[in-house]
Z-matrix of the N, CA and C atoms (Angstrom, degrees):
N
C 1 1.459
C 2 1.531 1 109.42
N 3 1.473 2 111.50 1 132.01
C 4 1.125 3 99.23 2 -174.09
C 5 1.587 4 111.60 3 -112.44
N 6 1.431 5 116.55 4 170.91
C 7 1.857 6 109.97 5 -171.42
C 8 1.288 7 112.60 6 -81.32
N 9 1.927 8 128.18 7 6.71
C 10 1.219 9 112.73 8 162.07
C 11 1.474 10 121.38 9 -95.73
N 12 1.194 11 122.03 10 10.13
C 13 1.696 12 127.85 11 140.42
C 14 1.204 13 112.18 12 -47.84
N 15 1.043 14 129.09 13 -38.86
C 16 1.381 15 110.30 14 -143.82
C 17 1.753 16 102.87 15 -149.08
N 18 0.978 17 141.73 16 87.84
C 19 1.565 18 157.25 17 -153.90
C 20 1.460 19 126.64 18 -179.26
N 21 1.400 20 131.21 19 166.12
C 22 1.305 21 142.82 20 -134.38
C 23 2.009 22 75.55 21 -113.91
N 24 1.039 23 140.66 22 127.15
C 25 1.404 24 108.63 23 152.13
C 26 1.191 25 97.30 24 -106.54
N 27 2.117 26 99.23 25 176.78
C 28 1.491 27 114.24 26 -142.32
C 29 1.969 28 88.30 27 -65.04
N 30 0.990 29 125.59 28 -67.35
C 31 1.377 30 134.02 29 -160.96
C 32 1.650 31 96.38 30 -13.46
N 33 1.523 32 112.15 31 -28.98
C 34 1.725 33 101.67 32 -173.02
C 35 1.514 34 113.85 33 -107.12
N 36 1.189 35 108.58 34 -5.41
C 37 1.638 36 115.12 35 -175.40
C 38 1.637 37 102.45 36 -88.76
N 39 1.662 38 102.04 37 129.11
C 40 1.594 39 116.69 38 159.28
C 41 1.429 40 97.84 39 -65.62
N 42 1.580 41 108.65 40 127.74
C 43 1.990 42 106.66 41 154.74
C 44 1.470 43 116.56 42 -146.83
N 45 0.871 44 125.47 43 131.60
C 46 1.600 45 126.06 44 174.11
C 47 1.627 46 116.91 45 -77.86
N 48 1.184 47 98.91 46 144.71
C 49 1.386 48 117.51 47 -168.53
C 50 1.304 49 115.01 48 -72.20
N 51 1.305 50 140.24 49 147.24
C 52 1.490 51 116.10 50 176.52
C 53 1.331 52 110.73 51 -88.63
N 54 0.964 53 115.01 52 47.07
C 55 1.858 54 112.46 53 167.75
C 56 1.477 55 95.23 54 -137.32
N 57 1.420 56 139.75 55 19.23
C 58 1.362 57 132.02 56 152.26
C 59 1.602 58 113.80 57 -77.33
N 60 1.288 59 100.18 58 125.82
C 61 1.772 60 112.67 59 137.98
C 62 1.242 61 119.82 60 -26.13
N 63 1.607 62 105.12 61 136.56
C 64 1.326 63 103.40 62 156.14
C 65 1.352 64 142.71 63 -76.38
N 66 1.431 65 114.74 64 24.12
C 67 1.383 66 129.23 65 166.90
C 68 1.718 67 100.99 66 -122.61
N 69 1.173 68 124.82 67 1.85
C 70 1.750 69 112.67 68 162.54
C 71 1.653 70 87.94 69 -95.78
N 72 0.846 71 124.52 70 -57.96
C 73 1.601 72 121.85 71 -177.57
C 74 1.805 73 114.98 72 -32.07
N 75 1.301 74 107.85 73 -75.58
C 76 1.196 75 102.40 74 145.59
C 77 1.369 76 139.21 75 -23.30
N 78 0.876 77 126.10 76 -58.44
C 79 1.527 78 121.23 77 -171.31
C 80 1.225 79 109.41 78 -101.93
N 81 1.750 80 118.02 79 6.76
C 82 1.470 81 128.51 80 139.23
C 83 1.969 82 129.86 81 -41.53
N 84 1.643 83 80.26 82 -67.84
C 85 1.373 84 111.52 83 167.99
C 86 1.481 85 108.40 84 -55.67
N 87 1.383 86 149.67 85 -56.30
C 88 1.336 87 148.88 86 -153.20
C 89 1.178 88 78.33 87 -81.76
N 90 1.245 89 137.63 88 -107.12
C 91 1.709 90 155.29 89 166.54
C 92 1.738 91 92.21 90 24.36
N 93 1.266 92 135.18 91 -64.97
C 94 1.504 93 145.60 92 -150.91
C 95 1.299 94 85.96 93 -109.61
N 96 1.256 95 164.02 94 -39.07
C 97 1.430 96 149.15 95 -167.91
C 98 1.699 97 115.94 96 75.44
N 99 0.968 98 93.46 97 21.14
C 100 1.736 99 107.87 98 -173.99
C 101 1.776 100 114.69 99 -95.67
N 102 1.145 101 115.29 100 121.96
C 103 1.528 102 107.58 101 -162.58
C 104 1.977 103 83.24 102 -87.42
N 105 1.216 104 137.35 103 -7.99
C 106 1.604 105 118.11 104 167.30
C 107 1.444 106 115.33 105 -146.40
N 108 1.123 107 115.25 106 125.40
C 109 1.663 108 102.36 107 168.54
C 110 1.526 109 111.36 108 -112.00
N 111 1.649 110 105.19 109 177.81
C 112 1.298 111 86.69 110 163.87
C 113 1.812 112 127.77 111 -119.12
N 114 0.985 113 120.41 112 178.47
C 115 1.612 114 140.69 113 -135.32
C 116 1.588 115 84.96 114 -96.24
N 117 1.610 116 138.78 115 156.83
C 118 1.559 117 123.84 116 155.07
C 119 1.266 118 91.84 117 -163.49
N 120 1.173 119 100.51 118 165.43
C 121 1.500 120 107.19 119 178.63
C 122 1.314 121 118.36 120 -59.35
N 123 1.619 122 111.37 121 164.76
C 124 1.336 123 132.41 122 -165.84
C 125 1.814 124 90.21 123 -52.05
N 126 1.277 125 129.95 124 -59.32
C 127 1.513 126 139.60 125 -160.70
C 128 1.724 127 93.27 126 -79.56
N 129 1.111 128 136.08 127 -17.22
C 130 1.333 129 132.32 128 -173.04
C 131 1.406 130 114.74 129 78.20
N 132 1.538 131 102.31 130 29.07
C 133 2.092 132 89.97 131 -178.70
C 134 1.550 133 109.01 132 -105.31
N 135 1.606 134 93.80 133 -21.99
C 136 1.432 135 88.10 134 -170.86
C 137 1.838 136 125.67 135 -126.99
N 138 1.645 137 106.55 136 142.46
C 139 1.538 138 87.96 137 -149.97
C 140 2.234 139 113.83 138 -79.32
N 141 0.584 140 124.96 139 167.87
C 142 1.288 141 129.21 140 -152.70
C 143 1.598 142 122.04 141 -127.27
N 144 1.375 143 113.35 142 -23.07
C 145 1.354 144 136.91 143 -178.21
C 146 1.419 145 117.16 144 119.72
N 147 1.866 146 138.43 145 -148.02
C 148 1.223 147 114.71 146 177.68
C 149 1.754 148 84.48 147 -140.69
N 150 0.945 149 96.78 148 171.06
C 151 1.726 150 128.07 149 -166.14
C 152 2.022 151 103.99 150 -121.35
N 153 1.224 152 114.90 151 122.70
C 154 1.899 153 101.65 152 -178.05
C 155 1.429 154 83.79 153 -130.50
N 156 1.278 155 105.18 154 178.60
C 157 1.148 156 132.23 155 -164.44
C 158 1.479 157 103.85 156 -86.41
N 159 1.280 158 119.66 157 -46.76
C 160 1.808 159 134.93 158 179.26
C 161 1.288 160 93.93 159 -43.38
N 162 1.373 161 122.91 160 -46.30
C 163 1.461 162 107.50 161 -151.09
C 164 1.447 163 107.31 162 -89.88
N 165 1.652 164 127.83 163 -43.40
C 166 1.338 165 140.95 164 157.92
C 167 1.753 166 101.38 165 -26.00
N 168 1.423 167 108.01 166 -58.14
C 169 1.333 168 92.20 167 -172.71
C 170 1.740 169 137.45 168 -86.41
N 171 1.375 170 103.05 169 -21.60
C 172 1.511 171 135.43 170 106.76
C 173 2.055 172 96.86 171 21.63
N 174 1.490 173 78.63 172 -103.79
C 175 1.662 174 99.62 173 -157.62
C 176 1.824 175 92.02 174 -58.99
N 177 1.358 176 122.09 175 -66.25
C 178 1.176 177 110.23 176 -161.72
C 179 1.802 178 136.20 177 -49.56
N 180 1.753 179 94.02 178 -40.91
C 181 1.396 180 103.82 179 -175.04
C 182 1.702 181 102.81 180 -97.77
N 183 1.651 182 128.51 181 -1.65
C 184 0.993 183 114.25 182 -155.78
C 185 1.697 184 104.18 183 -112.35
N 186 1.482 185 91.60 184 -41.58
C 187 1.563 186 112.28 185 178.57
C 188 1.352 187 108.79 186 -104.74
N 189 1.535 188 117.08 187 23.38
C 190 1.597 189 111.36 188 -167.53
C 191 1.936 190 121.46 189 16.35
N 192 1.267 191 85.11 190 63.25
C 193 1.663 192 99.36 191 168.89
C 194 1.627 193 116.66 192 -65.72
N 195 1.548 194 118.48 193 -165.95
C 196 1.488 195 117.46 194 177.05
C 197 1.481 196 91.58 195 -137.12
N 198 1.247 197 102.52 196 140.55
C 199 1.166 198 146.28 197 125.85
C 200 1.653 199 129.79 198 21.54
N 201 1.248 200 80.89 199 -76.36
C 202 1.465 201 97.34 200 171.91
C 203 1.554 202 117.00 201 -134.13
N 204 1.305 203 101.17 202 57.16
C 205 1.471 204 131.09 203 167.49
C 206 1.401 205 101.57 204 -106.18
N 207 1.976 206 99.45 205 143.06
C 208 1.861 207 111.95 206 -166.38
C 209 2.149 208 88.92 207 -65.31
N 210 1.580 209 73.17 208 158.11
C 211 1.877 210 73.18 209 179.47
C 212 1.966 211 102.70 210 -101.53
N 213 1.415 212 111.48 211 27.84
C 214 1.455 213 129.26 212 176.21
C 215 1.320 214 102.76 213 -38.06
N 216 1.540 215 96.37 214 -63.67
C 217 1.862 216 114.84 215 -164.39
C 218 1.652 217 103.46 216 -68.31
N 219 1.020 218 123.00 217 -15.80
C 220 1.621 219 116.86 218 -166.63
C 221 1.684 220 103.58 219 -118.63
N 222 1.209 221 135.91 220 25.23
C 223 1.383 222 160.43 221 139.56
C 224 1.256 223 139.62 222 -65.09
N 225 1.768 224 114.75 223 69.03
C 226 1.248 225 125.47 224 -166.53
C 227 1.521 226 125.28 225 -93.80
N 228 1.353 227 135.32 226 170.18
C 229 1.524 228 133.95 227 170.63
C 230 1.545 229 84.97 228 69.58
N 231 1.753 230 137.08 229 68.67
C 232 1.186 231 127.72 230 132.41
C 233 1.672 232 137.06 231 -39.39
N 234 1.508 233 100.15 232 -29.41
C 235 1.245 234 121.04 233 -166.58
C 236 1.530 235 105.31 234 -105.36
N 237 1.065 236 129.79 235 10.18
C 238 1.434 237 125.25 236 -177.03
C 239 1.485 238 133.58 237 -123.95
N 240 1.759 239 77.06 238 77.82
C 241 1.516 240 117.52 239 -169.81
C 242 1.660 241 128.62 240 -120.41
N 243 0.878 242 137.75 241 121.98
C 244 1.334 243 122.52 242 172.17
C 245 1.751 244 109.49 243 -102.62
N 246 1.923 245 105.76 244 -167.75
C 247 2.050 246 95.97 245 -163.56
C 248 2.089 247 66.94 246 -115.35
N 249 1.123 248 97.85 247 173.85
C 250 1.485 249 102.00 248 142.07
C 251 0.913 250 150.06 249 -53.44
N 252 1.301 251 105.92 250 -28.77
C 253 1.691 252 112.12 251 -173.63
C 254 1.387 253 113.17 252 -104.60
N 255 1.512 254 99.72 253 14.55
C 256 1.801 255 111.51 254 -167.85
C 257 2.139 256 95.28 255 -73.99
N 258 0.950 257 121.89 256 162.29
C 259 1.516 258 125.24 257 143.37
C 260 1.145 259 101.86 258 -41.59
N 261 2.119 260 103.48 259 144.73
C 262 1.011 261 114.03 260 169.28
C 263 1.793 262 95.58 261 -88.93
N 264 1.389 263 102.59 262 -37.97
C 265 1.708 264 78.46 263 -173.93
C 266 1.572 265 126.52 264 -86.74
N 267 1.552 266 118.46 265 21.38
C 268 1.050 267 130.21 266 156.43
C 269 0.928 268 125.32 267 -58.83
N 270 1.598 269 117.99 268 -47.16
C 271 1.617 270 144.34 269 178.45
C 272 2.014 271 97.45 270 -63.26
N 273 0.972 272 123.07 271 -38.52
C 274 1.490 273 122.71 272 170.24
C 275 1.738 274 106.94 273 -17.31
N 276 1.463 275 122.84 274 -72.55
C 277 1.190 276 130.58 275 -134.19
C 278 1.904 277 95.24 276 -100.78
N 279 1.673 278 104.36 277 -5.09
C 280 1.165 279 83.86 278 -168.71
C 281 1.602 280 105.28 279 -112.05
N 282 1.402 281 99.49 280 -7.95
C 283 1.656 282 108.89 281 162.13
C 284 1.841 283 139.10 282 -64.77
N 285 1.262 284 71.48 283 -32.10
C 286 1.791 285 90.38 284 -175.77
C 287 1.349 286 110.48 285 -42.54
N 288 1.353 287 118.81 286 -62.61
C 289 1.493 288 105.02 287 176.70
C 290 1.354 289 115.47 288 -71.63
N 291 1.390 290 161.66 289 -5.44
C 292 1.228 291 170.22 290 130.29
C 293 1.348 292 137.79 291 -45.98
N 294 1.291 293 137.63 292 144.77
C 295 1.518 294 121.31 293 -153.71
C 296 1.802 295 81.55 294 -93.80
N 297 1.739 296 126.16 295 -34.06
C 298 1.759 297 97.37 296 -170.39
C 299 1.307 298 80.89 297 -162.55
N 300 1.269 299 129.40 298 166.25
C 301 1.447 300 147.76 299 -175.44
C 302 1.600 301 104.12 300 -114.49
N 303 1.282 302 106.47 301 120.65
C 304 1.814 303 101.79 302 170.93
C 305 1.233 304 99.32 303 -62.16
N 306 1.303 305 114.28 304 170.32
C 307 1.531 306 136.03 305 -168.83
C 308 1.935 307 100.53 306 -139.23
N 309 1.413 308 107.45 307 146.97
C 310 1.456 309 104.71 308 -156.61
C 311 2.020 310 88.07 309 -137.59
N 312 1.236 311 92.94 310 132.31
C 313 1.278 312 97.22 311 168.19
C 314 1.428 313 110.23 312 -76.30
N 315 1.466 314 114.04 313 176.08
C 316 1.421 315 148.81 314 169.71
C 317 1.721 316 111.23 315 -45.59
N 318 1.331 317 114.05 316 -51.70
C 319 1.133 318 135.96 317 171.43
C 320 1.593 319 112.18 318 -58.95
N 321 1.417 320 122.56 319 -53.33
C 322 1.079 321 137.66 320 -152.57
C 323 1.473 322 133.97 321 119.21
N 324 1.591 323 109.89 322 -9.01
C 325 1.343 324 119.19 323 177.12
C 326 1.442 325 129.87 324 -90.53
N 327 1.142 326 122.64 325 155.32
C 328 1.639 327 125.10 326 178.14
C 329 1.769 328 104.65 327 -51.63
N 330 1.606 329 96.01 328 134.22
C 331 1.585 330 96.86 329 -172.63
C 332 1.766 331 100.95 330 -125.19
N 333 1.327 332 90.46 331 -16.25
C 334 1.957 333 100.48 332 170.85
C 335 1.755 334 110.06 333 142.03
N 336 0.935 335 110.08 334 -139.78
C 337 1.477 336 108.20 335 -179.91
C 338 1.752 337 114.31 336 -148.87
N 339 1.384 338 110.64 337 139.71
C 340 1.323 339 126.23 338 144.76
C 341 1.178 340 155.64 339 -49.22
N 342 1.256 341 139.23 340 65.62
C 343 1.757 342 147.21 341 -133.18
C 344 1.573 343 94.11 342 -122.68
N 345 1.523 344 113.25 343 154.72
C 346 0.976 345 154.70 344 159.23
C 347 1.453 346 105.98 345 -30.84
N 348 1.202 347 129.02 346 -44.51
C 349 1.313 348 135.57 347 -179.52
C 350 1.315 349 93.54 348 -82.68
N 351 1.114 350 148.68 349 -25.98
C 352 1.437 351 145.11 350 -175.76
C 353 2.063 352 100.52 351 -67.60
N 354 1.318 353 89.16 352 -55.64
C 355 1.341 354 91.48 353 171.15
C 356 1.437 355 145.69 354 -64.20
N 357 1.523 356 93.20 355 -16.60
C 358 1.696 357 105.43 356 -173.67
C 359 1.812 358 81.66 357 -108.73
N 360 1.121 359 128.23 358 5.98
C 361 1.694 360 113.64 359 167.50
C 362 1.830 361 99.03 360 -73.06
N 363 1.239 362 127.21 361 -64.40
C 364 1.533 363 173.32 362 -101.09
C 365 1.807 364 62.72 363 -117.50
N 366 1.210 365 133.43 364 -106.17
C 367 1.391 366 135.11 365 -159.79
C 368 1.667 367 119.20 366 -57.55
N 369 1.160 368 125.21 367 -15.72
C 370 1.376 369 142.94 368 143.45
C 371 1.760 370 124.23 369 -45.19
N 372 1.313 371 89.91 370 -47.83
C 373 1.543 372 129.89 371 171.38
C 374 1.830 373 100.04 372 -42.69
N 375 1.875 374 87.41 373 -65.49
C 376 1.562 375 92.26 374 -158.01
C 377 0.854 376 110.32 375 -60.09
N 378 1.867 377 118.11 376 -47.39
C 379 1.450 378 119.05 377 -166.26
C 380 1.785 379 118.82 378 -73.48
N 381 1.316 380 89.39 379 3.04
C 382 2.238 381 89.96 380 176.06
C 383 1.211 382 107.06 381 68.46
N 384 1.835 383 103.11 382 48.59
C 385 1.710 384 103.73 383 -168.85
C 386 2.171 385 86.03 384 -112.88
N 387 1.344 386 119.15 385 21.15
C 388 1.396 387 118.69 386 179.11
C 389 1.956 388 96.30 387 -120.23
N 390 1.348 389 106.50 388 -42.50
C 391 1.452 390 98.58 389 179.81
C 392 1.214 391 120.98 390 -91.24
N 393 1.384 392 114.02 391 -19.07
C 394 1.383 393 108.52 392 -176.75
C 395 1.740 394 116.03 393 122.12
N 396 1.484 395 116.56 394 -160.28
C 397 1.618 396 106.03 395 155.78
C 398 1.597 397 97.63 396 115.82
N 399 1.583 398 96.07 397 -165.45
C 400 1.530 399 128.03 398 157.91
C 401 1.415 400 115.24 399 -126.83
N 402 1.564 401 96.65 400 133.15
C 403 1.345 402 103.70 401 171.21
C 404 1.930 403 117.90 402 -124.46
N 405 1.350 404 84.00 403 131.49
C 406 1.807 405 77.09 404 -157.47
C 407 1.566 406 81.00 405 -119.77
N 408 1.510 407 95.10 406 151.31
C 409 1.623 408 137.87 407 170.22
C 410 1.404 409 124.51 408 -76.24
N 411 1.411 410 108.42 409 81.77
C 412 1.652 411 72.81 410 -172.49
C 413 1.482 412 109.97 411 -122.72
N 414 1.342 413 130.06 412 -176.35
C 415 1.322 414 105.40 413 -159.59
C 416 1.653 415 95.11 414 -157.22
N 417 1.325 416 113.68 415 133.04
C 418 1.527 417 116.37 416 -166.07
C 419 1.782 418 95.16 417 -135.41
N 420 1.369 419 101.65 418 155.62
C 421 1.605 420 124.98 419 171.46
C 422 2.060 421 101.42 420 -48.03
N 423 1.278 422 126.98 421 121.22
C 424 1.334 423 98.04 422 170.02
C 425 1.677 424 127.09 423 -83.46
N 426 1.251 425 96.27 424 123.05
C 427 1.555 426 105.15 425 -168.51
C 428 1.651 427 121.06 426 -151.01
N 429 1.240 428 123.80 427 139.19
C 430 1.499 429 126.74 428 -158.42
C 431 1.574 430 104.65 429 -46.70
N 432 1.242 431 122.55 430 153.89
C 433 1.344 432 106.66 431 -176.50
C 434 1.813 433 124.85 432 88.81
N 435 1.326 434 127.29 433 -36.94
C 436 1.088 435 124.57 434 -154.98
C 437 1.585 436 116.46 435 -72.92
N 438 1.086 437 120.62 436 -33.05
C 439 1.249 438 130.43 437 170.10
C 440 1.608 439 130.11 438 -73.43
N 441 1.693 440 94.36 439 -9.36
C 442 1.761 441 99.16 440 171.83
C 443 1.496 442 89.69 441 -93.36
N 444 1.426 443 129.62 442 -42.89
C 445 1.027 444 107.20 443 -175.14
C 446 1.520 445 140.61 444 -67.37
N 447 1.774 446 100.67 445 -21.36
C 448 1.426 447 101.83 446 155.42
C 449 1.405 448 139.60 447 -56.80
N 450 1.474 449 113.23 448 -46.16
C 451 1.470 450 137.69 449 151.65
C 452 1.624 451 106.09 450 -43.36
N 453 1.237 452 139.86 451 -52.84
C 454 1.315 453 107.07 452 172.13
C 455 1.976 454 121.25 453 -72.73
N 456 1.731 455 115.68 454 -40.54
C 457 1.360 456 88.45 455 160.19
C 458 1.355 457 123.26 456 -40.02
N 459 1.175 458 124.83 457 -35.81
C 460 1.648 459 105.26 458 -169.46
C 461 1.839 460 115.77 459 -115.10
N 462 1.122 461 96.02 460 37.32
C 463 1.570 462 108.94 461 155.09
C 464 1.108 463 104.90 462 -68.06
N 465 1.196 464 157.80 463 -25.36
C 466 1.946 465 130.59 464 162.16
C 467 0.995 466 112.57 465 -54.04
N 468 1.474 467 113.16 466 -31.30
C 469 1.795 468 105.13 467 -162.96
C 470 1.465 469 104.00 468 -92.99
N 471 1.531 470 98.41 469 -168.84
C 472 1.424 471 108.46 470 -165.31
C 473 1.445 472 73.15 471 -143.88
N 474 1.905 473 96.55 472 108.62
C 475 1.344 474 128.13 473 -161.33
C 476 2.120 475 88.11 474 -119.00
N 477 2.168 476 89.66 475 103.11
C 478 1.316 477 85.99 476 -172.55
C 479 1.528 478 127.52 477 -104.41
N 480 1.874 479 107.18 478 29.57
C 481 1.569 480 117.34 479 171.86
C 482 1.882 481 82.00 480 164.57
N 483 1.622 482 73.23 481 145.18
C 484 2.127 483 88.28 482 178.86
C 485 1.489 484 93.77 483 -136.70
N 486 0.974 485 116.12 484 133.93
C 487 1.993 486 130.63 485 173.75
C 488 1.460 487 96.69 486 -137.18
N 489 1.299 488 119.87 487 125.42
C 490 1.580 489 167.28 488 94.14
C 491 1.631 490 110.20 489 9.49
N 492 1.022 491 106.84 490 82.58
C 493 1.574 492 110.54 491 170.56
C 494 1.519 493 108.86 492 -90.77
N 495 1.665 494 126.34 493 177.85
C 496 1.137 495 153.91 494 -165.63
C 497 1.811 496 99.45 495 -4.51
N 498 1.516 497 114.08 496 70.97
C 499 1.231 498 130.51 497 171.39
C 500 2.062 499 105.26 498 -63.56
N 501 1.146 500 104.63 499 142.82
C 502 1.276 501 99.24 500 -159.27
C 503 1.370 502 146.15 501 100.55
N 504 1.241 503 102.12 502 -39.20
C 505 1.592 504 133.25 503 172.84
C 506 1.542 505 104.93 504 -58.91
N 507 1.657 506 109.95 505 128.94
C 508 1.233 507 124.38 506 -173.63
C 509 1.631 508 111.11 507 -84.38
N 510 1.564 509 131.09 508 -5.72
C 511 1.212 510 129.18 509 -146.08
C 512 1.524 511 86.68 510 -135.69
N 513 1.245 512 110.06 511 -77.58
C 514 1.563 513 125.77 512 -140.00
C 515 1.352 514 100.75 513 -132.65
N 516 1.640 515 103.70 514 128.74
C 517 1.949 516 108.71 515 -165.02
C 518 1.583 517 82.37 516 -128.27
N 519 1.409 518 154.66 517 119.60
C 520 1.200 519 153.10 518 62.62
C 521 1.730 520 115.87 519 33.05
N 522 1.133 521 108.03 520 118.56
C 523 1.747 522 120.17 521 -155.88
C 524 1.594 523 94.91 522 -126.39
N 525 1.329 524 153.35 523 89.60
C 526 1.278 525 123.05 524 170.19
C 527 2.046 526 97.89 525 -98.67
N 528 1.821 527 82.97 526 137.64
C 529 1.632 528 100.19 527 179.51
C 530 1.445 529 104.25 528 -113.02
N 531 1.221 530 126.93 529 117.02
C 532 0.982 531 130.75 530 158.14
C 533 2.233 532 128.18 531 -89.02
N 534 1.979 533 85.66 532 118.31
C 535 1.280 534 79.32 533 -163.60
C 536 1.546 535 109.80 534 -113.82
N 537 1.769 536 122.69 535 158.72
C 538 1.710 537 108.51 536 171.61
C 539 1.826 538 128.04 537 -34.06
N 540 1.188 539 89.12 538 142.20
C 541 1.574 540 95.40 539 170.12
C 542 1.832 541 116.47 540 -84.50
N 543 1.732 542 101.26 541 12.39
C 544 1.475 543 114.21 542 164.04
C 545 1.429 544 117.73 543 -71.45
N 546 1.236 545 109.68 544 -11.62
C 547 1.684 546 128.23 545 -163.32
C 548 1.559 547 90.77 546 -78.58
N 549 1.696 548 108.18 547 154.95
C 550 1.381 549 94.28 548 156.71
C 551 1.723 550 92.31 549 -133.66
N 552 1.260 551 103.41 550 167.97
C 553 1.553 552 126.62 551 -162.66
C 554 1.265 553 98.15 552 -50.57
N 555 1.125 554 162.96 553 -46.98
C 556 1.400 555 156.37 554 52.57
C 557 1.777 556 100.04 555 101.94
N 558 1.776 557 93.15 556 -84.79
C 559 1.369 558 105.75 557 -167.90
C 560 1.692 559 98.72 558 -60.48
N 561 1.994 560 114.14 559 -56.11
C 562 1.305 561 112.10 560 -169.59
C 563 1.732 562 110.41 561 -41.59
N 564 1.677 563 124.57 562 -42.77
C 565 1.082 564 99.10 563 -177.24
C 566 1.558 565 139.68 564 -80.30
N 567 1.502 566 98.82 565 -7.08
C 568 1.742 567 109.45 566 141.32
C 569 1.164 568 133.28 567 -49.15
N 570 1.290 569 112.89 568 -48.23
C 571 1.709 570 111.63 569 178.39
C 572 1.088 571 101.40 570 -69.99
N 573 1.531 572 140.46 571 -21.87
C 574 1.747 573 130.98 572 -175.90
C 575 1.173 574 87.79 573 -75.50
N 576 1.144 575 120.20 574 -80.50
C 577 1.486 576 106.99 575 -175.24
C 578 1.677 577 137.48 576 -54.85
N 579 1.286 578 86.01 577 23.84
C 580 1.936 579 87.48 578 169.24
C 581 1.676 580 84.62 579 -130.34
N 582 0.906 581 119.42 580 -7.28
C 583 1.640 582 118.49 581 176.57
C 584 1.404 583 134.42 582 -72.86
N 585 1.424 584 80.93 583 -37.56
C 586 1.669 585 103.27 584 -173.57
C 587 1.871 586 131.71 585 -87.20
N 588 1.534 587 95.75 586 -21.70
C 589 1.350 588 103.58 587 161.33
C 590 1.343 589 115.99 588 -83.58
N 591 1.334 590 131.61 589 0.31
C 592 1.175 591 123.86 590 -172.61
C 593 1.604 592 97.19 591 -105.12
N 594 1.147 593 134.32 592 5.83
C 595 1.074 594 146.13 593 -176.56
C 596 1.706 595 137.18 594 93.12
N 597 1.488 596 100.04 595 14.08
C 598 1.516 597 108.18 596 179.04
C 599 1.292 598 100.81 597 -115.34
N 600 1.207 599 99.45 598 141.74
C 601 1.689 600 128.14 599 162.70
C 602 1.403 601 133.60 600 -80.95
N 603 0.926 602 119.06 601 105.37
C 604 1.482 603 122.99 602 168.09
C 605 1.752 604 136.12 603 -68.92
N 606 1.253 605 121.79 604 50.23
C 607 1.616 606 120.09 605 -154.60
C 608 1.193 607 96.45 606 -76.91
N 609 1.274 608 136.15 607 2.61
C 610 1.715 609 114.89 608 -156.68
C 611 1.810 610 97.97 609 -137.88
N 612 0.906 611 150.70 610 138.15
C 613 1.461 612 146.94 611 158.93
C 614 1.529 613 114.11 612 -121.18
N 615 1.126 614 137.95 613 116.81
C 616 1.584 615 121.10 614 176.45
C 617 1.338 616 106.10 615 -124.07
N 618 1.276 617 115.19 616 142.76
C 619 1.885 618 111.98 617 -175.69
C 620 1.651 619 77.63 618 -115.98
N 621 1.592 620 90.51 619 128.27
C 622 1.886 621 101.96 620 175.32
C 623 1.311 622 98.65 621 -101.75
């Protein structure tokens, strides 16, 4: 999956120009309610780094800064950008500390940004918290094999997202299956019980 599915494009992103003051910058940020935006070139093609509010206020009340000083010097995370065609779950590890990752076209130009909400759409996604359903827990010994064998118990169904919990784990691997909300409670407690002698556990059931 890649991160131009799924992104803010520019047409919706507040960003300041890098030839604003640090009092248009400011009163960018208040104006939009956004504790960071990001920075782009004078023409708007190209991205520049991001500008927050901490730091604006930071410089003014802390270091008695000016006013109408370039906000050049107070323009951090140059590098915290991804292309389009990058992985979306690459972008995972490099967001976390950051409120959104610019996003870079094909060309080289600003295409919008990557946010946190982008990510909890994408993981929302997995768990069948947009269509609906059951999502069951299930939890097997970790051992070669175990996950084909779950996938064939549940070849009847129409198995509509599978996520991989505690990857790594020497004991115990966590399976969440997300299944239709065509099911009725009925069928789910059949599949536990065709589940469970084969050696998986079911502790968790959620009707979304």
């Amino acid at each position: 999956m890649k991160v131009k599915y799924n992104f803010v494009p520019k047409e919706e992103v507040a960003f300041c120009p890098e030839t604003f003051n640090v009092q248009q910058a400011y009163d960018l940020l208040k104006e939009t309610g956004y504790r960071c935006v990001p920075v782009l070139s004078e023409d708007g093609t190209q991205f520049k780094g991001q500008i927050y509010k901490v730091t604006i206020l930071e410089y003014l009340y802390e270091n008695n800064g000016y006013h109408e000083e370039s906000i050049e010097g107070l323009v951090k995370n140059k590098e915290a950008f991804v292309t389009e065609d990058d992985s979306f779950f690459k972008s995972f590890l490099s967001i976390r500390r950051l409120p959104f990752l610019g996003v870079i076209s094909e060309t080289g130009d600003f295409a919008g940004i990557l946010t946190h909400a982008n990510v909890m759409d994408v993981l929302e996604d997995s768990f069948g918290m947009r269509t609906g359903g059951y999502t069951l827990t299930v939890t097997t010994h970790e051992e070669k094999g175990a996950l084909k064998r779950l996938l064939t118990l549940l070849k009847d169904y129409n198995v509509e997202g599978l996520l991989t919990l505690d990857n790594g784990e020497h004991y115990i691997r966590r399976i969440v299956v997300n299944l239709p909300k065509e099911l009725s409670e009925q069928d789910i407690e059949q599949l536990v019980k065709k589940l469970e002698p084969k050696g998986f556990r079911v502790p968790y059931i959620d009707k979304i």
